[in-house]
MARNUGU-734365 format. One record per residue: residue in three letters; x, y, z of N, C-alpha, C in turn. Coordinates in steps of 0.1 Angstrom, whole numbers, padded with zeros to 4 digits, always signed. Example, Ala and Ser with C-alpha at 12.3 -4.5 7.8 and 13.67 -1.06 7.14 Angstrom:
MARNUGU-734365
ALA+0132-0057+0078+0123-0045+0078+0132-0033+0078SER+0128-0022+0071+0137-0011+0071+0129+0000+0079
***
This chain:
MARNUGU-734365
UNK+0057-0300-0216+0058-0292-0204+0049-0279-0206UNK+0049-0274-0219+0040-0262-0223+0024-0265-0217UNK+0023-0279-0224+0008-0283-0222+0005-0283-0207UNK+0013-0288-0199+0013-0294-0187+0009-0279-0179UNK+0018-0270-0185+0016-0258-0174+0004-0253-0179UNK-0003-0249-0188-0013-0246-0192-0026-0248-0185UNK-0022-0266-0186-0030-0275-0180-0031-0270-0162UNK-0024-0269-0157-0027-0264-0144-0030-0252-0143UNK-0026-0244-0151-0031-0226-0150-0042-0230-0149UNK-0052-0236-0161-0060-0235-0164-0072-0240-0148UNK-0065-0251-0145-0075-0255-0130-0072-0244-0120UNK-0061-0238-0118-0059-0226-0110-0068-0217-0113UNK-0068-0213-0121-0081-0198-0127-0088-0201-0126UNK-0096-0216-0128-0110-0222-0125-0114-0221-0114UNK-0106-0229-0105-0110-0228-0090-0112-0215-0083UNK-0100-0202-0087-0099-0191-0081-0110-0183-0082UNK-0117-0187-0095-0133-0181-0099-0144-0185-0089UNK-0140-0194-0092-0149-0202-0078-0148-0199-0066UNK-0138-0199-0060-0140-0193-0045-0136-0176-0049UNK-0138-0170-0054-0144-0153-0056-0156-0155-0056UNK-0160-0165-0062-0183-0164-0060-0182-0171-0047UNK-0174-0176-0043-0183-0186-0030-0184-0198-0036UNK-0182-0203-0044-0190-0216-0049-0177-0226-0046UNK-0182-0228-0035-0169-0237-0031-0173-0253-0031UNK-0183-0258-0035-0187-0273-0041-0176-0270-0057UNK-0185-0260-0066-0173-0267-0079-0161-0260-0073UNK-0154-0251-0068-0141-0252-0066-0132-0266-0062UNK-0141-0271-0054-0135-0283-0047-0129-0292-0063UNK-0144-0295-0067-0142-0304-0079-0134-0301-0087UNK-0131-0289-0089-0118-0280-0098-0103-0287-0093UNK-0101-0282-0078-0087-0284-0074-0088-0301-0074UNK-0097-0311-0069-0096-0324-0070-0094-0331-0083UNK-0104-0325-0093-0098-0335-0106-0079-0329-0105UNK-0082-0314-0110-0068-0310-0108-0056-0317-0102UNK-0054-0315-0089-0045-0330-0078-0043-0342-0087UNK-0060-0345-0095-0054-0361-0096-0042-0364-0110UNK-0049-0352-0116-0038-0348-0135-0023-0346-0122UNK-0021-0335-0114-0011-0329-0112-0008-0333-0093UNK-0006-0347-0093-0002-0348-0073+0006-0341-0073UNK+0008-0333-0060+0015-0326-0054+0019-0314-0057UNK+0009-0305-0067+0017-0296-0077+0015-0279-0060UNK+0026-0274-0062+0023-0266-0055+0012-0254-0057UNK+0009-0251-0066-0002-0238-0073-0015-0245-0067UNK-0017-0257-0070-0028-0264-0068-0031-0269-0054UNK-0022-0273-0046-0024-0274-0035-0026-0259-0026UNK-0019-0248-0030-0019-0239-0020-0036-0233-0025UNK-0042-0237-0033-0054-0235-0041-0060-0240-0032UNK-0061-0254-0025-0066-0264-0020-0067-0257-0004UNK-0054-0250-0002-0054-0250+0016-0061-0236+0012UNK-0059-0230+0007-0072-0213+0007-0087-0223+0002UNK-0085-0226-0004-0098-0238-0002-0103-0241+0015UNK-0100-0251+0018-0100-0254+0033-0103-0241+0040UNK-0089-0234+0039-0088-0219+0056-0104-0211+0049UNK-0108-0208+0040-0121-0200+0039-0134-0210+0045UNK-0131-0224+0046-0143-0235+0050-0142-0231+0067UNK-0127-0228+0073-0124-0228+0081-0119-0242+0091UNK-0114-0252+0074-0111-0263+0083-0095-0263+0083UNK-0094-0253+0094-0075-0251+0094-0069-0263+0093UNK-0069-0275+0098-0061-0291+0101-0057-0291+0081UNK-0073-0292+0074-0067-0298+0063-0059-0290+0057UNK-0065-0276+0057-0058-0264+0050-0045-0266+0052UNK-0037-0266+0064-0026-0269+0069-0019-0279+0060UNK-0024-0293+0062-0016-0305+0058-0014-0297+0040UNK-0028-0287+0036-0022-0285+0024-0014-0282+0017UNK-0016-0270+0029+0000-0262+0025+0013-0263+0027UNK+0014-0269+0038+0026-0280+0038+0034-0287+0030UNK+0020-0294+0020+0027-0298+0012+0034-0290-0003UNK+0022-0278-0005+0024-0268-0012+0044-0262-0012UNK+0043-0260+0002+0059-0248+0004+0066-0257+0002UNK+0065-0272+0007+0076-0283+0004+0082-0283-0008UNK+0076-0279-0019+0080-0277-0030+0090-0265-0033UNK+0099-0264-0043+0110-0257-0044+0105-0247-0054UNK+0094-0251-0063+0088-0242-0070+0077-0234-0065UNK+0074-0235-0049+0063-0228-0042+0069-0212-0046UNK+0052-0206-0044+0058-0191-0048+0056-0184-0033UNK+0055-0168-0036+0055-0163-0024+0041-0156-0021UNK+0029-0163-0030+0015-0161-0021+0011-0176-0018UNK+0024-0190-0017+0019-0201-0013+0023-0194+0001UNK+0035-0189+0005+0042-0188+0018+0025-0177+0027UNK+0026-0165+0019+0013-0156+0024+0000-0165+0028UNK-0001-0172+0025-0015-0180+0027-0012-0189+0038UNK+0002-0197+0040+0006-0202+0047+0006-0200+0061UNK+0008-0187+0065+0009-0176+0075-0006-0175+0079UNK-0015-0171+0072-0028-0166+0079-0029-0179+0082UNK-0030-0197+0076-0033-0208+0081-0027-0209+0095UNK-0014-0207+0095-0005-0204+0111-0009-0203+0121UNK-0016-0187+0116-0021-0178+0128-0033-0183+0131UNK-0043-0186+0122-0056-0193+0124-0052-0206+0133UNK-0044-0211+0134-0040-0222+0141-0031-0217+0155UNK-0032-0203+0156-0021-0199+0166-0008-0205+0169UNK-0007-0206+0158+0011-0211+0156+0021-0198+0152UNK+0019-0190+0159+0029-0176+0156+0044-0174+0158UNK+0049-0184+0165+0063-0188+0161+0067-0193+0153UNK+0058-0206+0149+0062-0213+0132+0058-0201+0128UNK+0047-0193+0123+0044-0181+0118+0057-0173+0110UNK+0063-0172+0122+0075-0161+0121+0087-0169+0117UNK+0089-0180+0119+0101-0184+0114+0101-0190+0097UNK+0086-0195+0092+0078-0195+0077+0082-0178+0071UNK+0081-0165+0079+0078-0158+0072+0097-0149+0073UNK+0106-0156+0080+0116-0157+0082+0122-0163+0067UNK+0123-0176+0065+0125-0183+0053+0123-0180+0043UNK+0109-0176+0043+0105-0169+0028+0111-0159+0025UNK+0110-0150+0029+0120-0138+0026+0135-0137+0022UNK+0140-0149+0030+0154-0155+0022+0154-0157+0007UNK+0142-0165+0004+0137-0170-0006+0131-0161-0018UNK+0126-0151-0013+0119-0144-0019+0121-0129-0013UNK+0132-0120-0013+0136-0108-0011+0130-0099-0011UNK+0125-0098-0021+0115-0089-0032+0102-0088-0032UNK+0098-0095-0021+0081-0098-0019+0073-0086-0017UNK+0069-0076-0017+0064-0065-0010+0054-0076-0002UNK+0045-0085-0006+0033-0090+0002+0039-0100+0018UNK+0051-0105+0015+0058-0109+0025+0060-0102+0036UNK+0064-0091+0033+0074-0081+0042+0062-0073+0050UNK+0047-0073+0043+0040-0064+0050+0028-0078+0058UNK+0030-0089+0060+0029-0101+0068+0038-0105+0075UNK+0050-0105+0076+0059-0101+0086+0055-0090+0097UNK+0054-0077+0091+0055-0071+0101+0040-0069+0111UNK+0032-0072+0100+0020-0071+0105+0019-0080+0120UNK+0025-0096+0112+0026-0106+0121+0032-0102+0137UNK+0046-0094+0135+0051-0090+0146+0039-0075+0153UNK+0038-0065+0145+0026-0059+0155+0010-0063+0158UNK+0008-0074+0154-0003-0081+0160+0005-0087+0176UNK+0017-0094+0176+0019-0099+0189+0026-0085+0196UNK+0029-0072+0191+0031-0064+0201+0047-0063+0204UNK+0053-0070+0195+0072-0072+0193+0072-0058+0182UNK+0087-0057+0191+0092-0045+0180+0098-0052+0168UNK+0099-0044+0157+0109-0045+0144+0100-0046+0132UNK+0085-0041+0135+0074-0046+0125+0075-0032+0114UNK+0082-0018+0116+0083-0007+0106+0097-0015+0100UNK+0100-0020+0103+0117-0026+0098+0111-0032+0082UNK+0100-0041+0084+0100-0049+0075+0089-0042+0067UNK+0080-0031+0068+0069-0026+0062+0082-0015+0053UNK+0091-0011+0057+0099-0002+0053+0108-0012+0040UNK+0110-0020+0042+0120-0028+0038+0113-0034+0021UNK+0096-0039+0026+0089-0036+0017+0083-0026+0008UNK+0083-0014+0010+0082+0000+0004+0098+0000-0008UNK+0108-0006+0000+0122-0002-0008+0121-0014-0013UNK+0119-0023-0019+0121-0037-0023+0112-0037-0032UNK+0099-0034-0029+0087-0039-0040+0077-0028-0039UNK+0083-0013-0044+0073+0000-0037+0063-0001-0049UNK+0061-0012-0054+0048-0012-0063+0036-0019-0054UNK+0036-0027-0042+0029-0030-0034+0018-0018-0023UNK+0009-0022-0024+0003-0008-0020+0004-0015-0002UNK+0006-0024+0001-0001-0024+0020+0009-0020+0030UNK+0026-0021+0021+0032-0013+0031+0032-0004+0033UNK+0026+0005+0020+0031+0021+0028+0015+0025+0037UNK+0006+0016+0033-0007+0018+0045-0004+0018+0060UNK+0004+0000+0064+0010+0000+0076+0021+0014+0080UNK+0027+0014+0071+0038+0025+0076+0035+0038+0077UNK+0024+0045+0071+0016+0056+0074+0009+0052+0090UNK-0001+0044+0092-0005+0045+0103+0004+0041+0112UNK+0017+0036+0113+0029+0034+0126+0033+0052+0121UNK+0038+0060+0111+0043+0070+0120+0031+0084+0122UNK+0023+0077+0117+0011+0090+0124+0012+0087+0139UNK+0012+0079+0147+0009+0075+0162+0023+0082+0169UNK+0041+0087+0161+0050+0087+0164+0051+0103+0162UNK+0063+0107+0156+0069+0120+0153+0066+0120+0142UNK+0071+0113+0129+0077+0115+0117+0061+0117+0105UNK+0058+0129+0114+0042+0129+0104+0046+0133+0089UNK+0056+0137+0085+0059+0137+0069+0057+0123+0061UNK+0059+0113+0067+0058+0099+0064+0049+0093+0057UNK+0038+0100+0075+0025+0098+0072+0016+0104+0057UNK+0024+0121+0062+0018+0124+0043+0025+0116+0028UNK+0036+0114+0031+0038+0107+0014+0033+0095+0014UNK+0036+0085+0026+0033+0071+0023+0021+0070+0021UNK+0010+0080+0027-0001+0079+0027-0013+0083+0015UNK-0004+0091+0010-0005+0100-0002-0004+0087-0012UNK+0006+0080-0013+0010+0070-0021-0003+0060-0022UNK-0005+0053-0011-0012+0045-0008-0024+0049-0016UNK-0031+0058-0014-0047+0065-0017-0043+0067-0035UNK-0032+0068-0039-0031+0071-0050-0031+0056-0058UNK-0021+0043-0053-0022+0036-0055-0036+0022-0053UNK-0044+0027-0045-0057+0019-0038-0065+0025-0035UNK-0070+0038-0044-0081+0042-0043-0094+0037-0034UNK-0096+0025-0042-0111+0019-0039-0112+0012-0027UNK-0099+0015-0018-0094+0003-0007-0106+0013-0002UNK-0111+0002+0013-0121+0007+0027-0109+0014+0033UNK-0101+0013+0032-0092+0023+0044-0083+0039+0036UNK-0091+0037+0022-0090+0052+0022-0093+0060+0028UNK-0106+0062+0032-0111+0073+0040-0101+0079+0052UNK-0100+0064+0060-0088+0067+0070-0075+0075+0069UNK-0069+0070+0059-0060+0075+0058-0057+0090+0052UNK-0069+0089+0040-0073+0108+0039-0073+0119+0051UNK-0080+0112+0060-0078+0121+0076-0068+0122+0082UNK-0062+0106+0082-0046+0107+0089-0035+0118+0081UNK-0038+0120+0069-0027+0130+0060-0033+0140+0066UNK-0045+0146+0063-0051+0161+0066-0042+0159+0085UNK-0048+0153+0091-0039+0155+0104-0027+0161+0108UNK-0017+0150+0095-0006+0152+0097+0001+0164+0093UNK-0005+0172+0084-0001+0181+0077-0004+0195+0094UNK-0016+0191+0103-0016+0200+0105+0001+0200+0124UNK-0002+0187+0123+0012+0185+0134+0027+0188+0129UNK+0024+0187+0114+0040+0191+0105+0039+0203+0109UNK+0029+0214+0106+0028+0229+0108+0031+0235+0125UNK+0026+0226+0132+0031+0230+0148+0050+0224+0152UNK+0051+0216+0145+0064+0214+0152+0077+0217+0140UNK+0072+0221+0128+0080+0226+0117+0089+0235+0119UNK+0100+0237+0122+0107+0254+0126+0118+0251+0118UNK+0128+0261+0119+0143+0269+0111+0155+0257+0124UNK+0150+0255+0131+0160+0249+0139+0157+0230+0137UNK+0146+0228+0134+0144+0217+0128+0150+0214+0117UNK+0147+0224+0107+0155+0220+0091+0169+0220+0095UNK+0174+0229+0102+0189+0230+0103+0193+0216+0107UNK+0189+0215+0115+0194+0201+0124+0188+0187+0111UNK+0185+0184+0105+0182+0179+0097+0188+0172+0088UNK+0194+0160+0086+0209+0155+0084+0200+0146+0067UNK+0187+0140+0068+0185+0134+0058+0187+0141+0043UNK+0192+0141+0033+0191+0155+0024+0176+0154+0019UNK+0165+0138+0014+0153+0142+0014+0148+0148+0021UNK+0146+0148+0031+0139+0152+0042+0143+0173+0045UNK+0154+0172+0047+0160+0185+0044+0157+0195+0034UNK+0149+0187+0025+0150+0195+0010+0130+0198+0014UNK+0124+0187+0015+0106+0188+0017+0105+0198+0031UNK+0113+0199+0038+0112+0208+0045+0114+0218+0048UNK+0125+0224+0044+0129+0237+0034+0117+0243+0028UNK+0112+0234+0014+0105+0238+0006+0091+0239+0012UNK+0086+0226+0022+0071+0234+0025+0075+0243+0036UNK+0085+0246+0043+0082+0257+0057+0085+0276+0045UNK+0094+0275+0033+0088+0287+0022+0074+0287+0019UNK+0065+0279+0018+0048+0278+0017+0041+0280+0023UNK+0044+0283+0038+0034+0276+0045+0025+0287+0050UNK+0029+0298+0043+0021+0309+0046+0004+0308+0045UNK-0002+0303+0038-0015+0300+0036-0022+0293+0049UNK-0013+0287+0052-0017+0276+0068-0022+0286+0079UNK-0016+0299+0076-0013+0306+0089-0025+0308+0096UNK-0035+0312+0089-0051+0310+0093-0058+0300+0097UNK-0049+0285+0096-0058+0275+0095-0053+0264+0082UNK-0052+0251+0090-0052+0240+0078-0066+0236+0068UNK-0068+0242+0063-0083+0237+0053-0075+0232+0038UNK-0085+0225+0033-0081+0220+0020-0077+0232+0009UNK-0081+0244+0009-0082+0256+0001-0064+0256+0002UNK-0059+0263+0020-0051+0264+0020-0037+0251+0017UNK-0041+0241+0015-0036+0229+0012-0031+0232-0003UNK-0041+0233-0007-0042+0233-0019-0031+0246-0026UNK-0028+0255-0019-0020+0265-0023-0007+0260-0020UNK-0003+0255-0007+0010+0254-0004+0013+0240-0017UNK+0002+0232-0020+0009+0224-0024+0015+0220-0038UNK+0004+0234-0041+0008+0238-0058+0024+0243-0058UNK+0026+0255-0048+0036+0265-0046+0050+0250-0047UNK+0044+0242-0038+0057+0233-0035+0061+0228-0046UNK+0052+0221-0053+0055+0210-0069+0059+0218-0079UNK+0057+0232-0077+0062+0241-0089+0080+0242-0084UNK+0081+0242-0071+0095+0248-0069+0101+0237-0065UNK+0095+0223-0065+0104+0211-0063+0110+0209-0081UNK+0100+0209-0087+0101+0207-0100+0112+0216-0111UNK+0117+0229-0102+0125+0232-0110+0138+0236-0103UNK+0140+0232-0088+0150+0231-0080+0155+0216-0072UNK+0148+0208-0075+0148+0197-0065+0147+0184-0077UNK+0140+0185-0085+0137+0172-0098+0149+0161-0100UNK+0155+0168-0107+0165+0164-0111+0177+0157-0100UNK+0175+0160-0091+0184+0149-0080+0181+0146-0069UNK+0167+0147-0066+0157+0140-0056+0146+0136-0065UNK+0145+0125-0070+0133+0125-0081+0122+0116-0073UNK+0108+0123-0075+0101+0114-0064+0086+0116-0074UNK+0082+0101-0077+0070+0099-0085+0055+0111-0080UNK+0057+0105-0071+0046+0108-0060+0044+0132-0067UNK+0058+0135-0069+0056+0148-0072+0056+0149-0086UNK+0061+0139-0094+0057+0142-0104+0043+0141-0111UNK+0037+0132-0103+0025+0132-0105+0018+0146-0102UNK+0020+0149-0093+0016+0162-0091+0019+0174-0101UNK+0027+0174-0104+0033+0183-0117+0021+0183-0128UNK+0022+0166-0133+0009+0162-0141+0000+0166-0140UNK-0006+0170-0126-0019+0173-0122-0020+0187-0128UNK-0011+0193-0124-0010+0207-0125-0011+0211-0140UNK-0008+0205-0148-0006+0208-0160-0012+0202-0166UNK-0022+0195-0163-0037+0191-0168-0047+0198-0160UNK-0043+0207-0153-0058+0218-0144-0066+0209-0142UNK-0057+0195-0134-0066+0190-0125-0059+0190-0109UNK-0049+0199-0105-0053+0200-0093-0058+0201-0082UNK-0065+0215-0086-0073+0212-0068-0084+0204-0070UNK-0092+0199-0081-0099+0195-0079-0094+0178-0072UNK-0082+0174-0075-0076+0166-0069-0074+0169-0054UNK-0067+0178-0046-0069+0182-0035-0080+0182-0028UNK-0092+0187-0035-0103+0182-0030-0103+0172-0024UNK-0106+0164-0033-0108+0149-0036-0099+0137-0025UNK-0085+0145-0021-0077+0137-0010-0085+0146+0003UNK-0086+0159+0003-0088+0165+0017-0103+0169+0021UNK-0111+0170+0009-0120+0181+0011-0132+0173+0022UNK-0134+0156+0021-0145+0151+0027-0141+0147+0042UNK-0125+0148+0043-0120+0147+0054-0119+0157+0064UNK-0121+0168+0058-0121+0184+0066-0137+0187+0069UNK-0142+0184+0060-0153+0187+0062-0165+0188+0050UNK-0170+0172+0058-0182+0164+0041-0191+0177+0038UNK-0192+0183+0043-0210+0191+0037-0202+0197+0022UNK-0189+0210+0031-0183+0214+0022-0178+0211+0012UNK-0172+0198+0014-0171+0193+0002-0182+0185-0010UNK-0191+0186-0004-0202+0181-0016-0204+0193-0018UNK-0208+0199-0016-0205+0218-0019-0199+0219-0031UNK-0188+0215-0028-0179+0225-0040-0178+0214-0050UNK-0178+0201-0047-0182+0191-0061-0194+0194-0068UNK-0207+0200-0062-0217+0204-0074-0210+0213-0082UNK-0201+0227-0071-0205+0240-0078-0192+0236-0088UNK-0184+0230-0087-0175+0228-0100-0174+0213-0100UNK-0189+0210-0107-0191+0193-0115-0185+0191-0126UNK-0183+0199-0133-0172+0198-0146-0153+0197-0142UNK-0150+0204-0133-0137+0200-0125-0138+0187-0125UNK-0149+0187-0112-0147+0173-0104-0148+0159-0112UNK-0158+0160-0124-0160+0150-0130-0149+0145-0146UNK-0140+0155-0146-0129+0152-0148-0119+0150-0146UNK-0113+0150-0136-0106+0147-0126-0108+0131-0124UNK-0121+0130-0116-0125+0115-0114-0124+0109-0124UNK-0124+0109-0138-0124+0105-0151-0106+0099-0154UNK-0102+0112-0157-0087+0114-0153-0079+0098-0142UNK-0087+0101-0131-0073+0090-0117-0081+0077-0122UNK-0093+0073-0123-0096+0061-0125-0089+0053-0141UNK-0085+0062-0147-0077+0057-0159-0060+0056-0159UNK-0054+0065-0148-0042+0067-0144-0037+0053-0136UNK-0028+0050-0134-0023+0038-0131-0012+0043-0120UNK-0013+0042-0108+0001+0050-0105+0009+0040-0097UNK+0019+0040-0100+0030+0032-0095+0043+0035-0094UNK+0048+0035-0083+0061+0041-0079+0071+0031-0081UNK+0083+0037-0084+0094+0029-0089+0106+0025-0084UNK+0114+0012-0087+0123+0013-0076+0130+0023-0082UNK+0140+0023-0064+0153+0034-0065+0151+0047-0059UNK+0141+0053-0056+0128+0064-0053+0125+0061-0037UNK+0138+0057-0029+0134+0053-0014+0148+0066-0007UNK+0139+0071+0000+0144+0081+0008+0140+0082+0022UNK+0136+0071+0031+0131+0070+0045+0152+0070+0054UNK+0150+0075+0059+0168+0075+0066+0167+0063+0074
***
């Protein structure tokens, strides 16, 4: 059995190399000798239908994966692959009722839960933050739910959202295309937090996280008063991690600020600050201040690309 599973990794890894280059002649020959050692194995078939859906021949891809989930040992990127085959076939009710089951099956998916809801706000049905949220508290080591759930409550009220989830995200997927985006969406949100932030807000305020980050940034926010820039960012948000860290740590514990602490105590803050706000406020100035402190900046960048960050369960505070 040892051999056996080996034996299939081994055609899995092959093929998966193959279609990362494109070379989808030997992939084929990969997953086909493979099938004939292993009929029906599910890894290898669901290999087979992402085979097909990239050719764009949805019919086979389909029959493939079919057979793949039929399996009791199918995992939960057979079900994810299954779904885009769906939709490419405009079957968005099987769609949802596939990504219904799975989740039975597989609770803990973060990649499930942010295909769910995606699935539901592509057709324009409510309940799609249900399942991006559900994902963040289940598997908050996934980075795409807190992307979706940042850009659903930037569009709403709850712009604090937008700053952690978003915060999270950029920390966790740097290299993604949709950092940029979301770097803006935080600088935004920070400055809509600042217009509708007041003393009658925190009062009324029932979540205790939420109650506590806003307490603590409306004591900061004096720097803002002139204006949201990254400079003044950078002050309130030193001010905050110092005074979360020695009033709030200990029974709201939240990665996302401890990292920050980190920062702080490696005098790599602002140049971190930068680095989230400064090209989203304003690119000239921030190549600006990356020449005139290249020793900051080029430590720093040294610093996150070695940092690993991942948030943990238990660390879910959305009401």
């Amino acid at each position: 059995m040892v051999a056996q599973s080996q034996t299939v990794e081994a055609f899995h890894q092959s093929a998966n190399a193959f279609l990362l280059k494109e070379d989808y002649p030997n992939a084929f020959i990969v997953l086909n000798n493979g099938l004939q050692s292993y009929p029906n194995h599910p890894l290898l078939n669901t290999d087979l239908a992402q085979y097909y859906y990239l050719q764009n021949d949805y019919p086979k891809a389909y029959s493939a994966i079919t057979t793949a989930i039929a399996s009791d040992s199918a995992n939960d990127q057979s079900y994810q692959i299954a779904g885009n085959i769906y939709k490419a076939l405009n079957k968005a009710t099987e769609c949802e009722t596939l990504f219904t089951n799975a989740l039975v099956k597989f609770p803990a998916s973060g990649p499930l839960y942010n295909e769910m809801g995606s699935l539901l706000s592509d057709q324009k049905k409510n309940g799609a933050i249900t399942y991006w949220e559900k994902g963040i508290q289940k598997d908050p080591s996934y980075p795409l739910n807190y992307y979706q759930a940042a850009k659903y409550y930037f569009s709403g009220s709850e712009f604090v959202w937008t700053i952690l989830y978003g915060e999270i995200f950029v920390n966790m997927d740097p290299r993604n295309a949709k950092t940029p985006e979301i770097k803006n969406m935080i600088l935004q949100s920070y400055k809509k937090l600042l217009i509708n932030l007041s003393a009658d807000k925190i009062a009324n305020e029932t979540n205790p996280f939420l109650k506590k980050y806003y307490t603590t940034f409306y004591h900061h926010r004096e720097p803002a008063m002139l204006g949201v820039t990254t400079a003044a960012l950078t002050m309130i948000r030193t001010r905050f991690a110092l005074e979360w860290q020695n009033n709030t740590a200990d029974s709201l514990s939240f990665h996302l600020f401890d990292f920050h602490q980190q920062l702080l105590q490696e005098g790599l803050f602002e140049a971190y600050n930068q680095w989230m706000f400064g090209a989203a406020e304003n690119l000239v100035s921030f190549q600006a201040w990356a020449q005139n402190h290249a020793s900051a900046y080029e430590n720093f960048v040294k610093y996150h690309k070695t940092f690993l960050f991942k948030m943990p369960l238990g660390q879910y505070y959305h009401p």
